[in-house]
N, C-alpha and C positions, 0 to 999 in steps of 0.2 A: 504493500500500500504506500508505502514510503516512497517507493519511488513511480507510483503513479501521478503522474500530472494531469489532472480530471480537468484540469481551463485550458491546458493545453490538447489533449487530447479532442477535447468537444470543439474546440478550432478545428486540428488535424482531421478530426472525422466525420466533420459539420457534411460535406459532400460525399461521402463513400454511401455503399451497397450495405442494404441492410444484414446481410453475410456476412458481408467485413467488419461489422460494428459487434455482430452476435461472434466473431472468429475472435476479435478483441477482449472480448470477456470470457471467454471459454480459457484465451491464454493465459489471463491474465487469473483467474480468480477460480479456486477450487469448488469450496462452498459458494456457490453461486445457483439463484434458483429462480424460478419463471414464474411468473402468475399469470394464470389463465382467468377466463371470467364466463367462458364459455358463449361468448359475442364474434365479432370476426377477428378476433388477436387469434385466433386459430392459425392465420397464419404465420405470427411470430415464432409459434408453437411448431409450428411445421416445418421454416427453416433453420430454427432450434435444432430440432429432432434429425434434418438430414445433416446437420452437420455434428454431432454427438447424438445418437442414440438414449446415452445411458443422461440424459438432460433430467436434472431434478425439476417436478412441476406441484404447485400446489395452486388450491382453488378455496374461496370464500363460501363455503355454505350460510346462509343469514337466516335458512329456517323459512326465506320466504319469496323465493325462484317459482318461475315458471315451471309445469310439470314436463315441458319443454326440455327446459334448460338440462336439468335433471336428467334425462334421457341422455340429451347430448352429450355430458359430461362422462357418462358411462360407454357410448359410442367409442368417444375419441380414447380413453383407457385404454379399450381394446383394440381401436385402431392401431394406435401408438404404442402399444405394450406397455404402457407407462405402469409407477405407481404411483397414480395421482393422492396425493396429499389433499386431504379435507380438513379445513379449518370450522371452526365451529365457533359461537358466539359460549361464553362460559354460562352454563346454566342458570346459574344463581343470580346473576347482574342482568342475565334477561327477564328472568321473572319479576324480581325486583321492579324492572322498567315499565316491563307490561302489567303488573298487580296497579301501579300509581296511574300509569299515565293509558292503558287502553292499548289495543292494535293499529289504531289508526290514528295518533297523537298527532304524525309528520301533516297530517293535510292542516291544522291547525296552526301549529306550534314550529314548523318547518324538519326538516330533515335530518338534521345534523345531531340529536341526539339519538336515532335509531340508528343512523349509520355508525355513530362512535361506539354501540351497544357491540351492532351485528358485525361489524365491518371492522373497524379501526380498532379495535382492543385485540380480536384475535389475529390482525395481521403484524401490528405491532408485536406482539407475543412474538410471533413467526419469525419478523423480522430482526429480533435480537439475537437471533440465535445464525444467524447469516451472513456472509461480509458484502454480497451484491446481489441484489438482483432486475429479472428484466421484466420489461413490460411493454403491451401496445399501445401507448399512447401515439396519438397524432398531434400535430398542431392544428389541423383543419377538423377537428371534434367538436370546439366549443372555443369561444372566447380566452376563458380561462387556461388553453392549451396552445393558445400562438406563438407562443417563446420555447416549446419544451426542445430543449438539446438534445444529440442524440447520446451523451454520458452527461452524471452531474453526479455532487455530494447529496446524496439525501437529506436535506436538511431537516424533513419531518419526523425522520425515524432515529438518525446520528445520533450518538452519545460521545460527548467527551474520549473518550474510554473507547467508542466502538463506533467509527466510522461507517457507513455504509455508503456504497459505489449503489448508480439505479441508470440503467442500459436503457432508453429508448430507438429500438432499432427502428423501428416504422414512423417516427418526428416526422421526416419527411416524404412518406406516402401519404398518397389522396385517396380519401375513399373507393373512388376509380381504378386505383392501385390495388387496391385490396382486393376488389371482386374480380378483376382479370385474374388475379392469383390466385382465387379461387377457383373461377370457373377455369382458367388454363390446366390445371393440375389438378380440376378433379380433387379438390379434398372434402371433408366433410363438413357442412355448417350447421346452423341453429335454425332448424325448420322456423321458428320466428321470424325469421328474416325474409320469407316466402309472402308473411301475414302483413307486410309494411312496417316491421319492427326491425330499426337500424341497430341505434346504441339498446341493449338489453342487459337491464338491471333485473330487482325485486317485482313482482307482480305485481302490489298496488303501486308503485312507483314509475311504471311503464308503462307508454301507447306507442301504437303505431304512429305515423307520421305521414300527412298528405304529399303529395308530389308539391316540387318545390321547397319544404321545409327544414329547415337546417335539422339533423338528425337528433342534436340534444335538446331539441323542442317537445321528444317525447318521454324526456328524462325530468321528472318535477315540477310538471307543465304549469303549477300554480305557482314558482316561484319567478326571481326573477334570474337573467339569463346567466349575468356570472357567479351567481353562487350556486352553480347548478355543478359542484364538483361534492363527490361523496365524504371528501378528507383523504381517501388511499393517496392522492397527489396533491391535495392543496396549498398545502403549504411551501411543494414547491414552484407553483403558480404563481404567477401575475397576468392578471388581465390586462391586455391588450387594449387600450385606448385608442 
């Protein structure tokens, strides 16, 4: 880690192939592990997997996925021979949430404390125990993602003590990108996305999305558009002005 230079590198590798960026952290970092979401980062997942096989992946269970998702998550397992890693919100801090505040608190009260329940507690857990890992972010997702580099210091997860490295190899794919990579290669995706459902989260927390509509329009649709980030990345965000 020492002698990784994450502001130089995200210079150096601002223009490269998502391969090269995912070959950069394969080299670089052992413990090193993917988060899927079971949305189109499948294909993160994909050029992951042909380039190491034995790629560690884990995945956010919130308890409140499409039965969809669900499926697909098991799909790709076996697709992939993977041993996908399921994350779980901790028992006791969810009931706690949902005895006070209900199942559907977020239409009210906004999102950010179900997601730090479901989401943010057990990823963070995850991520202490890690020195890097990747993810799909784009910059053409949302507002909140027009700056994302393609390496940076995590600054949401880091500890004094325990830096963490966060690989964005897809920064610079367009959505556009993504589906010829799918549909060229034939991999597997999230029947949701057949239904008009682009970015897919939690069930109440997702719609489909009409033609023409920017894709996080069906991610929190009551709220407003830049604080439409879960917390998995926000804090390394800044909205784009």
């Amino acid at each position: 880690m020492s002698n990784f230079d994450i502001d130089q590198l995200a210079t150096d590798y601002a223009g490269k192939s998502p391969q090269q960026i995912l070959e950069l952290a394969f080299a670089n970092f052992d413990n090193l592990w993917l988060s899927f979401s079971g949305a189109d980062d499948i294909v993160v997942l994909d050029m992951a997997w042909k380039i190491n096989p034995n790629i560690k992946v884990f995945t956010l269970d919130t308890g409140r996925l499409h039965v969809e998702t669900y499926r697909f998550l098991e799909q790709v397992r076996k697709h992939y021979s993977l041993q996908l890693e399921v994350l779980s919100p901790d028992h006791q801090q969810l009931e706690a949430y949902v005895r006070e505040k209900g199942l559907f608190d977020f239409y009210e009260s906004g999102h950010g404390e179900c997601c730090g329940v479901r989401k943010i507690a057990p990823l963070r857990r995850k991520l202490a125990t890690v020195d890097a890992w990747i993810t799909g972010q784009r910059k053409d997702q949302s507002p909140t993602r027009a700056d994302v580099p393609v390496v940076q210091l995590d600054s949401g997860f880091s500890t004094p003590e325990h830096p963490l490295v966060k690989f964005n190899p897809l920064a610079n794919y367009s959505s556009e990108d993504v589906w010829n990579y799918i549909r060229m290669l034939e991999i597997p995706y999230n029947p949701l996305h057949e239904r008009g459902f682009i970015s897919i989260g939690c069930e109440p927390c997702t719609r489909p999305v009409l033609p023409n509509q920017h894709e996080r329009e069906g991610r929190w649709w009551w709220e407003e558009a830049t604080k439409k980030e879960c917390g998995l990345h926000g804090s390394n965000l800044i909205a784009k002005s």
